[in-house]
N, C-alpha and C positions, 0 to 999 in steps of 0.2 A: 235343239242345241244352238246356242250363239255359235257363229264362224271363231275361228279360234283364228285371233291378227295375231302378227308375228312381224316382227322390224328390227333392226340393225342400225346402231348408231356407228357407221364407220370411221373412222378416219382418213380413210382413201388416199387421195394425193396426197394429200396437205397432212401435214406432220408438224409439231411445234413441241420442240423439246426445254421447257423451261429448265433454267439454271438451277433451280430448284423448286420442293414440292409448294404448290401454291394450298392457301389456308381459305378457302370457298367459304367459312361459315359466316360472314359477313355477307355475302350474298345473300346465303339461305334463311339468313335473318331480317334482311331487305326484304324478300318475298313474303314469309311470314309475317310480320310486322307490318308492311305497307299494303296487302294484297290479300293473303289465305286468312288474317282477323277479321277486317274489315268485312270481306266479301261472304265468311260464315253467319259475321252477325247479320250481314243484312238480312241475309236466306232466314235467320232465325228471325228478325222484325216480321219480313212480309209472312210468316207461315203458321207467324202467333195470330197473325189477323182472318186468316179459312177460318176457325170454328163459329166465331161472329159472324161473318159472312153467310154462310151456309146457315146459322141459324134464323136470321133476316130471311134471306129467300126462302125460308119454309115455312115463316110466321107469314111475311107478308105477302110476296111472288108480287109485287109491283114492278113499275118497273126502276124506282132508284132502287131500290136491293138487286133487282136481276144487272145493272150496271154494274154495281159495287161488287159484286158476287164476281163478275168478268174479270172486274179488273185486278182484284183482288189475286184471283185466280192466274192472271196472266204474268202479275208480279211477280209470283213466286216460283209460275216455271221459270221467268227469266233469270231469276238470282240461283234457283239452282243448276241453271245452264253453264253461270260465273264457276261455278264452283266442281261440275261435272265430273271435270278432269282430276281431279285431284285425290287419284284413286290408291291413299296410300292413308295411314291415320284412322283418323275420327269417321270418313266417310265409309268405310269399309268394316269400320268394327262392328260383329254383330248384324253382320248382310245388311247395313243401313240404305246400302245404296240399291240395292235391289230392290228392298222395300221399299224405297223412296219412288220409283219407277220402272216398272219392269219392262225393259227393252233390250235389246229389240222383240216383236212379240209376232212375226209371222206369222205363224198359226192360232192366230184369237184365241191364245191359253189364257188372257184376260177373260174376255170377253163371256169364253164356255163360262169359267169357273163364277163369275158375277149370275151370270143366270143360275146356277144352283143356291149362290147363297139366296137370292131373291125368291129361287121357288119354292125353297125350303123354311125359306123367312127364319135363317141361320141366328139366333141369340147372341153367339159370339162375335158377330159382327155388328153388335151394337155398341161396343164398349172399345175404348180404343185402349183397354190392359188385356184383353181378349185375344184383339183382332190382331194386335200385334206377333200371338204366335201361329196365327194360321197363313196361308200359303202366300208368299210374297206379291203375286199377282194381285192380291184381292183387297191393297191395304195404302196403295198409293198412289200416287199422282197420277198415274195411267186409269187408277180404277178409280178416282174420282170425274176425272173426267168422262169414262163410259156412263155413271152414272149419270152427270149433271146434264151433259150437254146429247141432243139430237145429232141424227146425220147432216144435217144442216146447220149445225155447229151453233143453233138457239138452243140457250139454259130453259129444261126442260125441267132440273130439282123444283120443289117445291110445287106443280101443276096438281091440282086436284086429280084425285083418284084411289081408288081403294088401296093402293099400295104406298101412300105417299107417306103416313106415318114409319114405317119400317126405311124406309128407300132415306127419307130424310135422316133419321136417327141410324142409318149404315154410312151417311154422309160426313155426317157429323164425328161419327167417331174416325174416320178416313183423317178426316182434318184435323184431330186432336192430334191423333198418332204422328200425322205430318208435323204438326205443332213439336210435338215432343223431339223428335230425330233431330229435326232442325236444332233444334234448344241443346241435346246433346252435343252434336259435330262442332257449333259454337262454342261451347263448353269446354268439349275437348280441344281446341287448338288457344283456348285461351291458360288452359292448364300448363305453367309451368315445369311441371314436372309430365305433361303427355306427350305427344308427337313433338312438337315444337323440342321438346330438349334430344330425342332420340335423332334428330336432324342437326342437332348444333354441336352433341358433344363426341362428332362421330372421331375428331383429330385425336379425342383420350382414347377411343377403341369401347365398340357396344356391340348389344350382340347382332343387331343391325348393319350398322357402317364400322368400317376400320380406318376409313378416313373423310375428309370434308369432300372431296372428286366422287366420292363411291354416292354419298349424298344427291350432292349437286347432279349424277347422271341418274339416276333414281327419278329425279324432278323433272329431267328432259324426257325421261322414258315415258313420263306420265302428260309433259306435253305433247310429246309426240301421238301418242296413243288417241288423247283428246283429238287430235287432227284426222286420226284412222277413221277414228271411229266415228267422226261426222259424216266425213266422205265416204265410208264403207257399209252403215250399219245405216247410215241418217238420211244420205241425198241418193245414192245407186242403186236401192230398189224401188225408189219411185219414179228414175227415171227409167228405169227396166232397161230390156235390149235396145232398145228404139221409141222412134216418138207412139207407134201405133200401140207399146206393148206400155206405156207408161203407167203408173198406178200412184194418183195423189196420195190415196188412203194410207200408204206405207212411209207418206213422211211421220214423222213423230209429231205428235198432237194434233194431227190435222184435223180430225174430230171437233175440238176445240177453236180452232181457227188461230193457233195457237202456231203455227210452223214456222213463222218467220221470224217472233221472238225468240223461239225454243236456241233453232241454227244461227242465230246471230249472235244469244247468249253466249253459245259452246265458244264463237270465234273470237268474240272477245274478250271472254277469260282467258283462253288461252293467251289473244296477245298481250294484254294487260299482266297477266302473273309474268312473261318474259321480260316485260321489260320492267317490271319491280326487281330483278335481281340486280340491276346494272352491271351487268358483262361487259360495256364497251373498252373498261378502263384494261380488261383481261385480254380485251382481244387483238393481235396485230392488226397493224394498220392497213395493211394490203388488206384486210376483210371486214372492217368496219362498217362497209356499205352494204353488209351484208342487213346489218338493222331498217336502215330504211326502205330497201327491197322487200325485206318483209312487212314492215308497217304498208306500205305502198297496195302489197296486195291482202293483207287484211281489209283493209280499206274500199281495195275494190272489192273483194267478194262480199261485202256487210255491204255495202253501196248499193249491189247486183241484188241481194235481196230485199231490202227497202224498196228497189222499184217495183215488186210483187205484190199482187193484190189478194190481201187477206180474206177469204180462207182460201186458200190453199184448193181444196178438194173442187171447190166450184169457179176457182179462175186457171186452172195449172196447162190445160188444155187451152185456153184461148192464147193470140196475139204470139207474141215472142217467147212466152214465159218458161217454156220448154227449152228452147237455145239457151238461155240466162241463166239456168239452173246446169245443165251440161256443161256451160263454162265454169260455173261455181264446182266441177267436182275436178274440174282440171285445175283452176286455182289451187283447191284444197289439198290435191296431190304434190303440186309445186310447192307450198310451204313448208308440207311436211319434209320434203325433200332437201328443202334448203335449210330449215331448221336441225334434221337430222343426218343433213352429211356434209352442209359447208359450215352451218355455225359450228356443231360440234367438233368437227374435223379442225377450223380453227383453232377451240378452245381443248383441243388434244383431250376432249372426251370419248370415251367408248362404252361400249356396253350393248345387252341387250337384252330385250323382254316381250312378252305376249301380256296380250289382256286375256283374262281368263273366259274362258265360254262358261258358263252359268248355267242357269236352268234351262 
């Protein structure tokens, strides 16, 4: 079972009783508009490109396909790193998100369940109108990556061998179904009448929001969360109790070589969707500085991973890289912290939410 997070958007000291009720839907339409479009369709560009991909590296296994196949591949964890957080909508309907990547996955319930469909050389998982109703483990990004890539994080798809017809065509439909989710979630937030209106017409009263604040702390909860759930689920069981008990394997994608895209994505979406809302105009001016302290250390923590050398699993133990990563979860704690108890304490938001434990 995932850890079940739990967080509190307080308002603590700081109390800010406006004159009257402010009307947030212009914000939440900054976000939408400038931020949660954009950043679905890209997810939906790069993820229409895996079936090509993956088809190339199993015609040809050269190596500009097995390039193209990387990179392809890396694109798309990244765009959906952009979008991670945004655990409310189109991402959610229909366990998309789960499918989309099963994590976190402690106990290789990936991993088992990929070995059965392989030994069993499962049918349903050749079609991606199949595969989509079997167990969410065995249909996404996490289970394309078991298949494609070695412990050494070389794309192994497409290698000669008596299994490579089946193993290719369970590839391929991985990446259709990717292809399709993606083309959904984009879909849904370009729909007028989908998510995007159940977030703007909260001031008329839905059966969601009763007003635009109840919205607008909905969004924080969900950035917040995106911050937990880096630091909680992403960077602190790879760095375990200590440096001796450390565990690369437990970053996400590390398989892939894929880890410092993946954690940098998460960081960036999240600061990027905060500052599409433009709050500063909402927020007094004693805590205005509170934005650039946060860009400040966005910044260094996506800094602190850029100096990491990819993969992950085979540099994590050398030089510093273990100090730099332990900073990064004290960073990620202090965002979250300042995003959820001085910005919103500012912005005389409250509320509170868990991320759901999952399978």
């Amino acid at each position: 079972m995932r850890c079940l997070l739990f967080a509190v958007l307080a308002v603590g000291a700081v109390t800010v009783q406006p004159a009257f009720a402010t009307d947030y839907e212009p914000k939440l339409d900054n976000l939408i508009e400038t931020y949660i479009k954009p950043q679905t369709s890209a997810f939906a560009e790069t993820a229409a490109k895996l079936p090509d991909a993956v088809r190339a590296v199993c015609a040809n296994g050269d190596a500009a396909s097995v390039e193209t196949f990387e990179t392809v591949y890396s694109e798309t964890l990244r765009d959906f790193a952009h979008i991670h957080f945004l655990r409310f909508g189109p991402l959610i309907d229909n366990d998309r998100l789960s499918r989309l990547a099963f994590l976190p996955d402690p106990r290789g319930i990936t991993q088992r369940q990929i070995r059965k469909v392989l030994a069993s050389k499962d049918k349903d998982a050749l079609s991606a109108t199949t595969l989509k109703d079997k167990s969410v483990a065995v249909q996404g990004l996490t289970a394309l990556e078991l298949l494609a890539f070695d412990k050494d994080s070389a794309v192994r798809l497409g290698q000669a061998g008596e299994d490579k017809a089946f193993t290719c065509g369970y590839a391929l439909a991985i990446s259709e179904n990717l292809a399709a989710m993606a083309g959904e979630i984009a879909e849904g937030w370009q729909d007028p009448d989908g998510y995007s209106a159940v977030l703007l017409t909260a001031e008329g009263g839905n059966e969601r929001f009763h007003t635009s604040k109840e919205a607008l702390e909905s969004v924080f909860n969900a950035l917040v969360t995106g911050l937990i759930i880096a630091r909680d689920q992403d960077v602190l069981p790879a760095l375990g109790t200590g440096r001796d008990k450390a565990k690369a394997t437990r970053f996400p994608f590390s398989r892939s070589g894929n880890s410092v895209v993946y954690l940098s994505g998460e960081m960036r979406g999240v600061q990027e969707a905060l500052a599409s809302l433009e709050l500063m105009d909402l927020t007094p001016n004693d805590f205005t500085w509170i934005y650039n302290a946060v860009d400040f250390e966005f910044d260094n923590a996506i800094g602190l991973l850029e100096t990491l050398e990819p993969p992950l699993r085979q540099s994590f133990e050398e030089g510093d890289a273990y100090d730099k990563v332990a900073v990064l979860a004290i960073t990620l704690k202090s965002l979250r912290d300042t995003i959820a108890l001085e910005l919103a304490g500012a912005l005389n938001l409250a509320g509170g939410f868990n991320a759901l434990d999952g399978d």
